[in-house]
C-alpha positions as CSV (number, residue, x, y, z in Angstrom):
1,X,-7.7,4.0,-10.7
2,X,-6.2,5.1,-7.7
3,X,-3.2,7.5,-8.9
4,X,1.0,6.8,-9.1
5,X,1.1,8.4,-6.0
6,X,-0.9,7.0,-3.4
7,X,0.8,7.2,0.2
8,X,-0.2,3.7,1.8
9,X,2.4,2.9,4.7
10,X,0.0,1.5,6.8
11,X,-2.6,-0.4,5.9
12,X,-4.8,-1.4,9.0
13,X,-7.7,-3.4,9.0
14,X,-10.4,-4.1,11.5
15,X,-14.5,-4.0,11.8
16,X,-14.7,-1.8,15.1
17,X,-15.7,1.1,13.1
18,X,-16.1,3.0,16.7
19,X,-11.9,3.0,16.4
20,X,-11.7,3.7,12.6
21,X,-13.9,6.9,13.7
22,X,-12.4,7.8,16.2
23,X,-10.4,11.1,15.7
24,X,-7.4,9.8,17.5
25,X,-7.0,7.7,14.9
26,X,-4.0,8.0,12.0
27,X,-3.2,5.7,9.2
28,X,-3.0,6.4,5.4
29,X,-5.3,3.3,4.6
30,X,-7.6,1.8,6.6
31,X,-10.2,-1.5,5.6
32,X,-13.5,-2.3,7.0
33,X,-13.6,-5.9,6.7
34,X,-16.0,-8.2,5.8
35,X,-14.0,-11.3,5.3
36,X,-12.1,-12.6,7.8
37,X,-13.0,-10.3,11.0
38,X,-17.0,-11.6,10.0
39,X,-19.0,-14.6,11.0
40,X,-21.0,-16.1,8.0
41,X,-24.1,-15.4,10.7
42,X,-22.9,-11.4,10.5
43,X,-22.1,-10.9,6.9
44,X,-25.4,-9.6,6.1
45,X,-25.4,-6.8,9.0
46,X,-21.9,-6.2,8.3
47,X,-22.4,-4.8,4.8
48,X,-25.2,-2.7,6.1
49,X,-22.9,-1.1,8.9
50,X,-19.7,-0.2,6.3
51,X,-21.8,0.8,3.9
52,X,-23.2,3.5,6.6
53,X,-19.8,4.0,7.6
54,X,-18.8,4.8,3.9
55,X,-21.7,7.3,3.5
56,X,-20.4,9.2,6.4
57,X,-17.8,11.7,6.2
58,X,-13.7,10.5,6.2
59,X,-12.1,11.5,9.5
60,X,-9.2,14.0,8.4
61,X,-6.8,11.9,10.1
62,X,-7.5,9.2,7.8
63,X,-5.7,9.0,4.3
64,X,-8.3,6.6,2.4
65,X,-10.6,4.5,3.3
66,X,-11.3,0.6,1.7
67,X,-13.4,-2.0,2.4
68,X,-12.3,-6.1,2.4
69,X,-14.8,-7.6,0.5
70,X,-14.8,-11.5,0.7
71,X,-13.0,-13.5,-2.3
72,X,-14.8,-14.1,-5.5
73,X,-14.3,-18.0,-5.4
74,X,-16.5,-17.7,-1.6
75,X,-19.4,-16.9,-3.8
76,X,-20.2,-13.8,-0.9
77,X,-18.2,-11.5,-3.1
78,X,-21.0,-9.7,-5.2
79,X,-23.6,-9.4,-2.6
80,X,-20.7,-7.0,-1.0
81,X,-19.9,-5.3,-4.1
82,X,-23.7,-4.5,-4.6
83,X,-23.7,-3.2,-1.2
84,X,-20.8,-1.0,-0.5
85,X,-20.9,0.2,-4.6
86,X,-23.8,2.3,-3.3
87,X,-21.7,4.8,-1.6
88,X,-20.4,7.9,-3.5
89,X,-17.5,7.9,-1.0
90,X,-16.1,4.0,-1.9
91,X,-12.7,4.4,-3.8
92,X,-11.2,1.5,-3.1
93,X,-11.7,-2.6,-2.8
94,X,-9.4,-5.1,-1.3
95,X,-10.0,-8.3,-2.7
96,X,-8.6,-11.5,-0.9
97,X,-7.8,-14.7,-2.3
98,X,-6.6,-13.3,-5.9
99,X,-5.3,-16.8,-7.7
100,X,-6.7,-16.1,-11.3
101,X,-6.9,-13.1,-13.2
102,X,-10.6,-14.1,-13.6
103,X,-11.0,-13.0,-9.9
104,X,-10.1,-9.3,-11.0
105,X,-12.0,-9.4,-14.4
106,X,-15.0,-10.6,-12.1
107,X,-14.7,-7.4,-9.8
108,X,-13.9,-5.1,-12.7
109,X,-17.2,-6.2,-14.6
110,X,-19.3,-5.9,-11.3
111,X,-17.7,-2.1,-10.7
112,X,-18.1,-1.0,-14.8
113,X,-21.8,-2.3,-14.5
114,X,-23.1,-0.8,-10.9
115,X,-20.8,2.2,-10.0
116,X,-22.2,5.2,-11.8
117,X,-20.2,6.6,-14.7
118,X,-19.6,10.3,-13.1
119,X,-19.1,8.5,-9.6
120,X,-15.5,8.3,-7.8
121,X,-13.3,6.0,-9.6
122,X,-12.5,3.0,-8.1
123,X,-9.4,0.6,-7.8
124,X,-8.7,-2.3,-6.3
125,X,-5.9,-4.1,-3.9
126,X,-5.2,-7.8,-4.7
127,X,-4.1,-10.1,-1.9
128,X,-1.6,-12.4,-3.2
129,X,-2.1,-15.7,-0.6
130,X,-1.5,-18.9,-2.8
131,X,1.2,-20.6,-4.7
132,X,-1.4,-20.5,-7.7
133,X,-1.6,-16.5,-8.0
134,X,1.9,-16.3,-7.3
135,X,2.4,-19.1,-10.6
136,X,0.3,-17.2,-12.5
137,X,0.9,-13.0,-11.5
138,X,1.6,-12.1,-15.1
139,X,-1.6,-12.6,-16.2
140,X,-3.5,-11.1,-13.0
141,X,-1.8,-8.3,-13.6
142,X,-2.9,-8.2,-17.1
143,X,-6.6,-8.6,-16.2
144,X,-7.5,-5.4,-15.2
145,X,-5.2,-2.7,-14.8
146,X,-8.0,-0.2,-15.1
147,X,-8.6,-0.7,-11.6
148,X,-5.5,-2.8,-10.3
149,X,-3.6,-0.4,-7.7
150,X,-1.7,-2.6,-5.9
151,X,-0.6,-6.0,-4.8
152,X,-0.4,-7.4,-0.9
153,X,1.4,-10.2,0.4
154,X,-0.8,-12.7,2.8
155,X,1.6,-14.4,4.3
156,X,-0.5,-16.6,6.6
157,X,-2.5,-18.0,4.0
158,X,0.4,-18.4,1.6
159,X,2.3,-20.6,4.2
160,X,-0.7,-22.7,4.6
161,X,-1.1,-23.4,1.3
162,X,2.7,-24.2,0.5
163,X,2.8,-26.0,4.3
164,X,5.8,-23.6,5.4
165,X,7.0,-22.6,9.3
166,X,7.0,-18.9,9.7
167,X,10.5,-17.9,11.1
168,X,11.1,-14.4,12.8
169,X,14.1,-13.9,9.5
170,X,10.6,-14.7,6.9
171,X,13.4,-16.3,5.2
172,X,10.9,-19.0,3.7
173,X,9.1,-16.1,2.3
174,X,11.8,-14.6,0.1
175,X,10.9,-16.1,-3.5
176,X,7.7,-14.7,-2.9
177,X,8.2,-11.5,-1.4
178,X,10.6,-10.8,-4.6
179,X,8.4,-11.8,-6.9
180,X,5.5,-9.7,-5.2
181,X,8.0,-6.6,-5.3
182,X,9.0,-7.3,-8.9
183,X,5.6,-7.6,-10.4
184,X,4.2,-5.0,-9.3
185,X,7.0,-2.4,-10.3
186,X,7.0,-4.0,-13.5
187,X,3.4,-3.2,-13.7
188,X,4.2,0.3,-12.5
189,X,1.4,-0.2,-9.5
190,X,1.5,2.6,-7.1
191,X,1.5,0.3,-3.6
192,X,3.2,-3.2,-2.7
193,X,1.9,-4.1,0.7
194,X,4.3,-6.3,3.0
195,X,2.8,-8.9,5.5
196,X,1.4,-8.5,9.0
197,X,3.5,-8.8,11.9
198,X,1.2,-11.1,14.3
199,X,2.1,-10.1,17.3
200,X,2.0,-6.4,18.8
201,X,1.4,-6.7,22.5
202,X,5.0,-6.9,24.3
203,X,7.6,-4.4,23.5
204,X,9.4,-6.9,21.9
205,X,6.8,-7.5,19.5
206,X,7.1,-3.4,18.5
207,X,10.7,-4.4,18.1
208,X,9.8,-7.3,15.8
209,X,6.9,-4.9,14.3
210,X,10.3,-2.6,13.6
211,X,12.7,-4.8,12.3
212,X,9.9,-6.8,10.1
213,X,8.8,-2.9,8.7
214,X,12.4,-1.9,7.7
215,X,12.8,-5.5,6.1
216,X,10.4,-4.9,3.8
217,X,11.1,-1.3,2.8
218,X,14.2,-2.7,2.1
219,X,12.8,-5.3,0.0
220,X,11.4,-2.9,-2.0
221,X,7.3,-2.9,-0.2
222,X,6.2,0.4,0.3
223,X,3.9,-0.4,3.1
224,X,2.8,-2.9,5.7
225,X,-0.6,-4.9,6.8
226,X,-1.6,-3.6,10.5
227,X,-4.1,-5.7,12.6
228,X,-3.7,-3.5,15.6
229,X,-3.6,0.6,15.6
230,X,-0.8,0.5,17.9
231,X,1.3,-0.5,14.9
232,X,0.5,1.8,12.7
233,X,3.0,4.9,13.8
234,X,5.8,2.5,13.8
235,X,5.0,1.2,10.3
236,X,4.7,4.4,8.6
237,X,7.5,6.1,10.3
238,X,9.7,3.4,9.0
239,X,7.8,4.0,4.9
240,X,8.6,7.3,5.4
241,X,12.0,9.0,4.1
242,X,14.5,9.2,6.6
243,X,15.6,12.6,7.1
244,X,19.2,12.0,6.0
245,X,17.1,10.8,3.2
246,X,15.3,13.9,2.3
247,X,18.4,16.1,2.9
248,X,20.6,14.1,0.6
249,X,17.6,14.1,-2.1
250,X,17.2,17.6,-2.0
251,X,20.7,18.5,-2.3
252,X,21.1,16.2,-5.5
253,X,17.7,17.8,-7.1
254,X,19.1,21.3,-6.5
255,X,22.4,20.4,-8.0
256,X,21.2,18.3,-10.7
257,X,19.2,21.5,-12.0
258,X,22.1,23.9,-11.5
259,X,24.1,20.9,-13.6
260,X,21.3,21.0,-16.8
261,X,21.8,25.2,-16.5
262,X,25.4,24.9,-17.5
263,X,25.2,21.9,-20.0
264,X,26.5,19.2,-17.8
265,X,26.0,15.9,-18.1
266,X,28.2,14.3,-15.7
267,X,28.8,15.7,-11.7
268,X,29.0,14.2,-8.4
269,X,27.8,14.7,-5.4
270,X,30.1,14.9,-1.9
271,X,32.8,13.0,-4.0
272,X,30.3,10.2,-5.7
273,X,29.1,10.3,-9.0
274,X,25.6,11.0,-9.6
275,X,23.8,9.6,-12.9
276,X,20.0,9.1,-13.9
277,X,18.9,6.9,-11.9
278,X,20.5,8.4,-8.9
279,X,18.3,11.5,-10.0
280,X,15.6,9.5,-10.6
281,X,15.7,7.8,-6.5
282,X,16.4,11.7,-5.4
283,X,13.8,13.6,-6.9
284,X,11.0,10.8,-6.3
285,X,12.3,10.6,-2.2
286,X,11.5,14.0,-2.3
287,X,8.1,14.1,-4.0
288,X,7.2,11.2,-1.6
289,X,8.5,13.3,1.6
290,X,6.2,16.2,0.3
291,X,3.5,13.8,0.7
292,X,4.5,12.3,4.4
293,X,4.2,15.9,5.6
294,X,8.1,16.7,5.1
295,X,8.9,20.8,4.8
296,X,10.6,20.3,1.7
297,X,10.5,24.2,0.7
298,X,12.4,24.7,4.3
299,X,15.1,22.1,2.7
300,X,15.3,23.8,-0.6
301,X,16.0,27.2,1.1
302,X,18.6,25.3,3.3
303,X,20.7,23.9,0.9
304,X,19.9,26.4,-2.0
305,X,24.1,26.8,-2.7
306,X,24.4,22.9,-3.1
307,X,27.0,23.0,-6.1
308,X,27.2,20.3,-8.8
309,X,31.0,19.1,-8.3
């Protein structure tokens, strides 16, 4: 399984692998796709071409690379799994159309039974697009949690199934944004994916793209769906710490340790108390903004006489 700490701000999908290769490109997670991008004519020659693009090397400006398989209930889903399994370099699976938890169990089986036992581990993202895998996320997250990294909202297919109007304030998407959020922390998964912004063409679609981006960090996401790469350094800007952020993190984990030194339980913090959980936020903002490329050390040296008050 893919570990606590996987950075996925962006996730972008797409089946031009010229632009996935392409060393201009950046983005933590990216997903060849063989659902929804693929005719049923192409499927076939589209398995052939990820799994080639799998064997090659990962462009160091890509994070992690994953491939869209189609859903379990289109009855397409194991002749991808056979195919794309065969590459050493395959770490993860996005699996669409999640409404059971025999949908993960199937994939899980598959995996345990083709991948190689000293091959790469790997884990899988569940799309959550109905109101039946919402109703019944308890026990998909129960199915396999071997291999079950993360949960992503499909928004699209979510409002077609429950007949709702997507509105630019995604208000009729708050029960199951929540309960998206909510799951997957209680599961302690290390990625909860917001929904695609649609449009990205006009610069008020980047606007919308930022608004929609900071929404959902403040929902609790971690990262965002990108159908276009022109969203993707706005999305991951936005996952990232701010850099008041990282300051005000550091300076609490510097203090906190100067705190335990002399026995003290209870300080605060430019006149605000700071408990456990409050060290808890700090010191995981900075491990994240280690991993978004943040000079922490540089910080740490900065505010190195930070006194507990």
């Amino acid at each position: 399984m893919a570990t606590k700490t996987a950075l996925r701000r962006a996730l972008l999908y797409g089946m031009n692998l010229l632009f996935f290769e392409a060393q201009t490109l950046t983005s933590d997670l990216v997903a060849y796709d063989l659902e929804d991008s693929v005719t049923p004519a192409n499927k076939a020659n589209a398995r052939s071409l990820v799994r080639t693009a799998l064997d090659a090397p990962k462009p160091s400006t890509i994070g992690e690379r994953a491939v869209r398989i189609n859903s379990v209930g289109s009855g397409l889903a194991l002749a991808d799994l056979e195919e794309v399994l065969k590459s050493p370099n395959l770490t993860t699976l996005v699996l669409p159309k999640v409404d059971s938890p025999s949908d993960l169990t199937f994939v899980a089986d598959v995996v345990s039974h083709t991948r190689p036992k000293d091959a790469v581990p790997v884990s899988v993202l569940a799309l959550i697009e109905s109101a039946r895998s919402l109703q019944d996320l308890g026990a998909i997250m129960k199915a396999a949690p071997n291999i079950l990294s993360g949960l992503i909202f499909a928004a699209e297919d979510f409002a077609l199934d429950l007949s709702l109007t997507r509105t630019p304030s995604l208000r009729e998407f708050l029960f199951a944004r929540s309960a998206i959020v909510t799951a997957a922390r209680a599961a302690n998964l290390p990625s909860t994916i917001d929904l695609v912004c649609t449009a990205f063409k006009s610069e008020a679609d980047q606007e919308a793209l930022l608004e929609e981006s900071r929404d959902g960090k403040r929902m609790g996401f971690n990262g965002k769906q990108c159908i276009h790469p022109g969203q993707v350094s706005t999305v991951q800007k936005v996952f990232s710490p701010e850099e008041a952020e990282v300051e005000w993190a550091v300076k609490v984990v510097i203090a906190q340790r100067k705190a335990e030194e002399r026995g003290r339980g209870a300080w605060a913090l430019e006149g605000k108390m700071i408990d456990k959980p409050v060290e808890g936020k700090a010191n995981a903002v900075v491990e994240k903004a280690r991993r978004c490329g943040v000079d922490v050390e540089a910080l740490m040296g900065k505010f190195k006489g930070q006194e507990p008050e």
